[in-house]
Backbone as a chain_set.jsonl record, in Angstrom:
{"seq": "XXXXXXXXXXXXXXXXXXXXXXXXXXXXXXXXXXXXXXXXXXXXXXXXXXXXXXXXXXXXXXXXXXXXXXXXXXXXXXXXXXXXXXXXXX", "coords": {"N": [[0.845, -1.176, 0.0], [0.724, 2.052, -0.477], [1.91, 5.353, 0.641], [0.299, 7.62, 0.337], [-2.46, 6.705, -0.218], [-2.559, 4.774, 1.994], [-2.928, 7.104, 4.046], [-5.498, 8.148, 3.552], [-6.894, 5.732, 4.237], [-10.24, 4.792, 5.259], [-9.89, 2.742, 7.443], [-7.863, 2.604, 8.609], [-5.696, 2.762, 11.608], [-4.594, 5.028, 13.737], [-3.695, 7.569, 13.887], [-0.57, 9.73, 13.303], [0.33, 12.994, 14.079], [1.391, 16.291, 14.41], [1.341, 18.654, 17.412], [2.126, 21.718, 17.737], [4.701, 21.585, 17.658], [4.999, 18.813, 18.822], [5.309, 15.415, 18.443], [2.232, 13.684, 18.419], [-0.149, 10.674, 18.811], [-2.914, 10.117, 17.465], [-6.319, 8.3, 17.746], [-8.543, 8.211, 16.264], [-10.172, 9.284, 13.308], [-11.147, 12.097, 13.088], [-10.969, 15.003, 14.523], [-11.881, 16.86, 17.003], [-11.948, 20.507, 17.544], [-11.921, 20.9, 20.036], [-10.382, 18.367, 20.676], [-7.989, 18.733, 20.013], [-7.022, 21.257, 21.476], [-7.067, 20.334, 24.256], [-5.009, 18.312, 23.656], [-2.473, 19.723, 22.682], [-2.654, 21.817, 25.304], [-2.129, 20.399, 28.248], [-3.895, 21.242, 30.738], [-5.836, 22.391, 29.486], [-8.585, 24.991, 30.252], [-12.057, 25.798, 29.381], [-13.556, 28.624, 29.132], [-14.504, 32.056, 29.454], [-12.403, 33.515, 29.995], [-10.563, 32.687, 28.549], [-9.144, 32.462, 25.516], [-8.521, 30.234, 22.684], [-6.819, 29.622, 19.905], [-6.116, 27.717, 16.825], [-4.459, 26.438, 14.243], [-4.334, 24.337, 11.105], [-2.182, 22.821, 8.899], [-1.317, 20.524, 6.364], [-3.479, 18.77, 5.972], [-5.971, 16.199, 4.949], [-7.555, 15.701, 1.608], [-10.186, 16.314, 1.855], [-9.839, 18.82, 4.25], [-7.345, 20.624, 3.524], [-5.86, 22.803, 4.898], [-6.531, 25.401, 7.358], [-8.398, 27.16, 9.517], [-9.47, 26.266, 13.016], [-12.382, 25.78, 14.955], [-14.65, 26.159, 17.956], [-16.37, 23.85, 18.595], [-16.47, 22.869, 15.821], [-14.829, 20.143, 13.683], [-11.901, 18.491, 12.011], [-10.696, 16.446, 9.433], [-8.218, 14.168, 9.943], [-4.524, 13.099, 9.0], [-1.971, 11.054, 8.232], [1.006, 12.836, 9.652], [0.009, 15.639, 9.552], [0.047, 18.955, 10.443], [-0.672, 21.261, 13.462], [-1.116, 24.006, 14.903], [-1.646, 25.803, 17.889], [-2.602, 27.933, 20.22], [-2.923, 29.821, 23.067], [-4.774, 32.58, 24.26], [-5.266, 34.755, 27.184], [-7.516, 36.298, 28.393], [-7.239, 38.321, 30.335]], "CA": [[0.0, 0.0, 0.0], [1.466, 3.355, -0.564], [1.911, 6.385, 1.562], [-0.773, 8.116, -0.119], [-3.686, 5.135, 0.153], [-2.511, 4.575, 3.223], [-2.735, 8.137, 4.824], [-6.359, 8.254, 2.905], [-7.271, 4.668, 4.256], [-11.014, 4.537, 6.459], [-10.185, 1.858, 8.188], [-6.853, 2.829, 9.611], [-6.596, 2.827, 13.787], [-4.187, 5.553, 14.298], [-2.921, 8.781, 12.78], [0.559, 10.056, 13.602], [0.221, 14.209, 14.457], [2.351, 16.903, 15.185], [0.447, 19.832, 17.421], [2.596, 22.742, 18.598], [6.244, 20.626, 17.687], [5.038, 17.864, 19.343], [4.23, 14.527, 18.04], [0.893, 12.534, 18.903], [-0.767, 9.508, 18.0], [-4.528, 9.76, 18.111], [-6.666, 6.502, 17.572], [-9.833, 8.319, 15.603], [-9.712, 9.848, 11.86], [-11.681, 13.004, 13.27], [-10.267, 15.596, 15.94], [-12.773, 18.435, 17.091], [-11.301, 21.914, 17.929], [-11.863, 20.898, 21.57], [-9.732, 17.364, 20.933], [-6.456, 19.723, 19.76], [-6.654, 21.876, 22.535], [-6.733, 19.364, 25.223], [-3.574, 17.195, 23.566], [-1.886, 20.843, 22.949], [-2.464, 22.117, 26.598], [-2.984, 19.616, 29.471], [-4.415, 22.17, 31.508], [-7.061, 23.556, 29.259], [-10.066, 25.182, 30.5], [-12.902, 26.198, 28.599], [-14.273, 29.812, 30.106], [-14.459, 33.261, 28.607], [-11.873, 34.547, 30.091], [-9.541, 32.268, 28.034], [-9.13, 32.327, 24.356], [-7.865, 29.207, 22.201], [-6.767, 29.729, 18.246], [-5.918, 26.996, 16.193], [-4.75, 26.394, 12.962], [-3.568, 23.484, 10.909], [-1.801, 22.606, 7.33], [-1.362, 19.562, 5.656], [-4.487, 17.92, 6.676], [-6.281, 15.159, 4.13], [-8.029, 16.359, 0.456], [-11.452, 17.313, 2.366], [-9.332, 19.944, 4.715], [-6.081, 20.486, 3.457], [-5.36, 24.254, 5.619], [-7.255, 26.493, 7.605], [-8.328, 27.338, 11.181], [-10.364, 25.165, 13.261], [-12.806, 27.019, 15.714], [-15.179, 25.369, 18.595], [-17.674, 22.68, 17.573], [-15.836, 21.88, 14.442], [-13.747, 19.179, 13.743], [-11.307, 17.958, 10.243], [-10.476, 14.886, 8.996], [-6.628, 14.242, 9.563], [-3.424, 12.478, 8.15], [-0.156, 11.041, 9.018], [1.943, 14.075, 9.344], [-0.71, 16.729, 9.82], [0.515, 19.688, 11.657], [-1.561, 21.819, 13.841], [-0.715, 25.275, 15.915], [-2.456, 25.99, 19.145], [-2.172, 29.044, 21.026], [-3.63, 30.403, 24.234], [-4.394, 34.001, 25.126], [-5.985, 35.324, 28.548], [-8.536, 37.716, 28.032], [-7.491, 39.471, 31.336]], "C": [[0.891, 1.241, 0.0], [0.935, 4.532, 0.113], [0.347, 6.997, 1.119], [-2.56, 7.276, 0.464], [-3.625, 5.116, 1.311], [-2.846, 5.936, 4.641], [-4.563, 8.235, 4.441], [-7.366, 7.077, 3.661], [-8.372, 4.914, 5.572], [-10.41, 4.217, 7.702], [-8.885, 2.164, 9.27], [-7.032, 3.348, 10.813], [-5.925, 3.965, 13.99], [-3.218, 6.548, 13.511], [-1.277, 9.21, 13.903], [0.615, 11.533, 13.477], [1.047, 14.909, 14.672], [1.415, 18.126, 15.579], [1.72, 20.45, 18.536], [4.044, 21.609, 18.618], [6.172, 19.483, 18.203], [4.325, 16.328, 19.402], [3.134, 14.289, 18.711], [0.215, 11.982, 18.402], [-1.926, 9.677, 18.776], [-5.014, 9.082, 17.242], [-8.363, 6.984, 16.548], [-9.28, 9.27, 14.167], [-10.498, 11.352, 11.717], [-11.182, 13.783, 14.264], [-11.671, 16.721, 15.601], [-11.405, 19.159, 18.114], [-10.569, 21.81, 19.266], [-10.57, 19.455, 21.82], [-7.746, 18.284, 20.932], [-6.634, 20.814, 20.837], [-6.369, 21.155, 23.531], [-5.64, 18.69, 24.955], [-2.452, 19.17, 23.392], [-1.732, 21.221, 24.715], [-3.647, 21.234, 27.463], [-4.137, 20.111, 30.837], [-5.974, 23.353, 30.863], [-8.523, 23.421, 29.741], [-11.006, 25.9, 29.478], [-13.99, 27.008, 29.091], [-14.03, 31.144, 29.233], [-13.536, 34.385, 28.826], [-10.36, 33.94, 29.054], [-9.913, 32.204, 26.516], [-8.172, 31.016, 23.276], [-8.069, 29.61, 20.691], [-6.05, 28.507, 17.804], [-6.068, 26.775, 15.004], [-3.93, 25.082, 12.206], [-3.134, 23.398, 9.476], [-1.724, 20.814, 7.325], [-1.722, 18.09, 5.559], [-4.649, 16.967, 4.674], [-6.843, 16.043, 2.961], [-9.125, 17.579, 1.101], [-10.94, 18.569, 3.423], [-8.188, 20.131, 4.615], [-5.188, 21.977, 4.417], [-6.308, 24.953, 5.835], [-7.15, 26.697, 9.396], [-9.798, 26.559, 11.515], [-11.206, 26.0, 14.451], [-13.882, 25.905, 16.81], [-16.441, 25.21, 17.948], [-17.122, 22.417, 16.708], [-14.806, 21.058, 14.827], [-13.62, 18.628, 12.126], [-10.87, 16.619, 10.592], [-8.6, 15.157, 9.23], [-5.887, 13.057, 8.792], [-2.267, 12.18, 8.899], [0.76, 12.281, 8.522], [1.278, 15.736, 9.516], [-0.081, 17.512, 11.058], [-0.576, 20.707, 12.362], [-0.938, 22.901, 15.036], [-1.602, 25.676, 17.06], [-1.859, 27.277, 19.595], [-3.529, 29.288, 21.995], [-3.562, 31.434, 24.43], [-5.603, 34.313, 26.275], [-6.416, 36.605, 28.077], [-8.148, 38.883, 29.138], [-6.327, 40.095, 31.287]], "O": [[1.911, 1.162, 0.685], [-0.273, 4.75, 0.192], [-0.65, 6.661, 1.758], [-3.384, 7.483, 1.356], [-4.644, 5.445, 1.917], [-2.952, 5.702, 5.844], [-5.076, 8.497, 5.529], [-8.561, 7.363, 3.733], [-7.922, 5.163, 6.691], [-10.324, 4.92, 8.709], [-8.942, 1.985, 10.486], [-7.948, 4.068, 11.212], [-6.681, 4.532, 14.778], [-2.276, 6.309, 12.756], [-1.146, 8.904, 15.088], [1.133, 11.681, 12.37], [1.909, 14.32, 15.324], [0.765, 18.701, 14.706], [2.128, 19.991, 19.603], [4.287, 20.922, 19.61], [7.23, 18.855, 18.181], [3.313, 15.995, 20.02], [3.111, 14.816, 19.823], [-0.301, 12.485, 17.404], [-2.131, 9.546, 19.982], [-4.544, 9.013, 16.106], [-9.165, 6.106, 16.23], [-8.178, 9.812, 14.079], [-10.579, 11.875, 10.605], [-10.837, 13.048, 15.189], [-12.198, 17.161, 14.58], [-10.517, 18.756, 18.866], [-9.469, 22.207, 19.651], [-9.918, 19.411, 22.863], [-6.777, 18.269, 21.691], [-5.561, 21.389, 20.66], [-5.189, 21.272, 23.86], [-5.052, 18.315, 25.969], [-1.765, 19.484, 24.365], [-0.709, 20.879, 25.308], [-4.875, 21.181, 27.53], [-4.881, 19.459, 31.57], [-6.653, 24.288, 31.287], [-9.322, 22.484, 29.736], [-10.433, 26.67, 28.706], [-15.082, 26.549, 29.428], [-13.256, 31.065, 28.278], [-13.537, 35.527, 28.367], [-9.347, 34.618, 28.883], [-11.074, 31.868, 26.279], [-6.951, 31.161, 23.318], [-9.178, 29.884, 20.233], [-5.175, 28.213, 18.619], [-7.157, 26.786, 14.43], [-2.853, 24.787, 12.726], [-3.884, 24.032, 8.735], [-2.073, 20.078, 8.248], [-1.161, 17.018, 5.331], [-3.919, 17.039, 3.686], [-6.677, 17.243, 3.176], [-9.144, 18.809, 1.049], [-11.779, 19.469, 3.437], [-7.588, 19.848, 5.652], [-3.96, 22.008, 4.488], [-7.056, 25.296, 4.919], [-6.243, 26.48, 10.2], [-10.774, 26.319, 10.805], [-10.589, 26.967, 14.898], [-13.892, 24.739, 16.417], [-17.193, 25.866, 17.227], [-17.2, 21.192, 16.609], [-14.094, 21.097, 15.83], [-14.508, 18.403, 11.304], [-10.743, 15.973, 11.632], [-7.929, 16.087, 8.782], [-6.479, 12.225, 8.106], [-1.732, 12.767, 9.84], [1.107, 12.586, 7.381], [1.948, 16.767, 9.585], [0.214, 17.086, 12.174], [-1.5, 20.957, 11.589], [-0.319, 22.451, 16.0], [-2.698, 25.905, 16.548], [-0.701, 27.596, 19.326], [-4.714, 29.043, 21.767], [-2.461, 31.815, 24.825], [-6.781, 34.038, 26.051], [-5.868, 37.584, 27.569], [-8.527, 40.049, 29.032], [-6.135, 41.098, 31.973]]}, "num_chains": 1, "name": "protein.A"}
Protein backbone atom coordinates (compact mmCIF):
# COMPACT_ATOMS: atom_id res chain seq x y z
CA UNK A 1 0.00 0.00 0.00
CA UNK A 2 1.47 3.35 -0.56
CA UNK A 3 1.91 6.39 1.56
CA UNK A 4 -0.77 8.12 -0.12
CA UNK A 5 -3.69 5.14 0.15
CA UNK A 6 -2.51 4.57 3.22
CA UNK A 7 -2.74 8.14 4.82
CA UNK A 8 -6.36 8.25 2.90
CA UNK A 9 -7.27 4.67 4.26
CA UNK A 10 -11.01 4.54 6.46
CA UNK A 11 -10.18 1.86 8.19
CA UNK A 12 -6.85 2.83 9.61
CA UNK A 13 -6.60 2.83 13.79
CA UNK A 14 -4.19 5.55 14.30
CA UNK A 15 -2.92 8.78 12.78
CA UNK A 16 0.56 10.06 13.60
CA UNK A 17 0.22 14.21 14.46
CA UNK A 18 2.35 16.90 15.19
CA UNK A 19 0.45 19.83 17.42
CA UNK A 20 2.60 22.74 18.60
CA UNK A 21 6.24 20.63 17.69
CA UNK A 22 5.04 17.86 19.34
CA UNK A 23 4.23 14.53 18.04
CA UNK A 24 0.89 12.53 18.90
CA UNK A 25 -0.77 9.51 18.00
CA UNK A 26 -4.53 9.76 18.11
CA UNK A 27 -6.67 6.50 17.57
CA UNK A 28 -9.83 8.32 15.60
CA UNK A 29 -9.71 9.85 11.86
CA UNK A 30 -11.68 13.00 13.27
CA UNK A 31 -10.27 15.60 15.94
CA UNK A 32 -12.77 18.44 17.09
CA UNK A 33 -11.30 21.91 17.93
CA UNK A 34 -11.86 20.90 21.57
CA UNK A 35 -9.73 17.36 20.93
CA UNK A 36 -6.46 19.72 19.76
CA UNK A 37 -6.65 21.88 22.54
CA UNK A 38 -6.73 19.36 25.22
CA UNK A 39 -3.57 17.20 23.57
CA UNK A 40 -1.89 20.84 22.95
CA UNK A 41 -2.46 22.12 26.60
CA UNK A 42 -2.98 19.62 29.47
CA UNK A 43 -4.41 22.17 31.51
CA UNK A 44 -7.06 23.56 29.26
CA UNK A 45 -10.07 25.18 30.50
CA UNK A 46 -12.90 26.20 28.60
CA UNK A 47 -14.27 29.81 30.11
CA UNK A 48 -14.46 33.26 28.61
CA UNK A 49 -11.87 34.55 30.09
CA UNK A 50 -9.54 32.27 28.03
CA UNK A 51 -9.13 32.33 24.36
CA UNK A 52 -7.86 29.21 22.20
CA UNK A 53 -6.77 29.73 18.25
CA UNK A 54 -5.92 27.00 16.19
CA UNK A 55 -4.75 26.39 12.96
CA UNK A 56 -3.57 23.48 10.91
CA UNK A 57 -1.80 22.61 7.33
CA UNK A 58 -1.36 19.56 5.66
CA UNK A 59 -4.49 17.92 6.68
CA UNK A 60 -6.28 15.16 4.13
CA UNK A 61 -8.03 16.36 0.46
CA UNK A 62 -11.45 17.31 2.37
CA UNK A 63 -9.33 19.94 4.71
CA UNK A 64 -6.08 20.49 3.46
CA UNK A 65 -5.36 24.25 5.62
CA UNK A 66 -7.25 26.49 7.60
CA UNK A 67 -8.33 27.34 11.18
CA UNK A 68 -10.36 25.17 13.26
CA UNK A 69 -12.81 27.02 15.71
CA UNK A 70 -15.18 25.37 18.60
CA UNK A 71 -17.67 22.68 17.57
CA UNK A 72 -15.84 21.88 14.44
CA UNK A 73 -13.75 19.18 13.74
CA UNK A 74 -11.31 17.96 10.24
CA UNK A 75 -10.48 14.89 9.00
CA UNK A 76 -6.63 14.24 9.56
CA UNK A 77 -3.42 12.48 8.15
CA UNK A 78 -0.16 11.04 9.02
CA UNK A 79 1.94 14.08 9.34
CA UNK A 80 -0.71 16.73 9.82
CA UNK A 81 0.51 19.69 11.66
CA UNK A 82 -1.56 21.82 13.84
CA UNK A 83 -0.71 25.27 15.92
CA UNK A 84 -2.46 25.99 19.14
CA UNK A 85 -2.17 29.04 21.03
CA UNK A 86 -3.63 30.40 24.23
CA UNK A 87 -4.39 34.00 25.13
CA UNK A 88 -5.98 35.32 28.55
CA UNK A 89 -8.54 37.72 28.03
CA UNK A 90 -7.49 39.47 31.34
Amino acid sequence: MNIEAEETNPERRTFEIVINGEPHIVPQRRLAFEDVVRLAFEDAIFNDDIVYTVTYKRGPEQNRQGSLVAGVAVFVNNGMIFNAKRTDKS
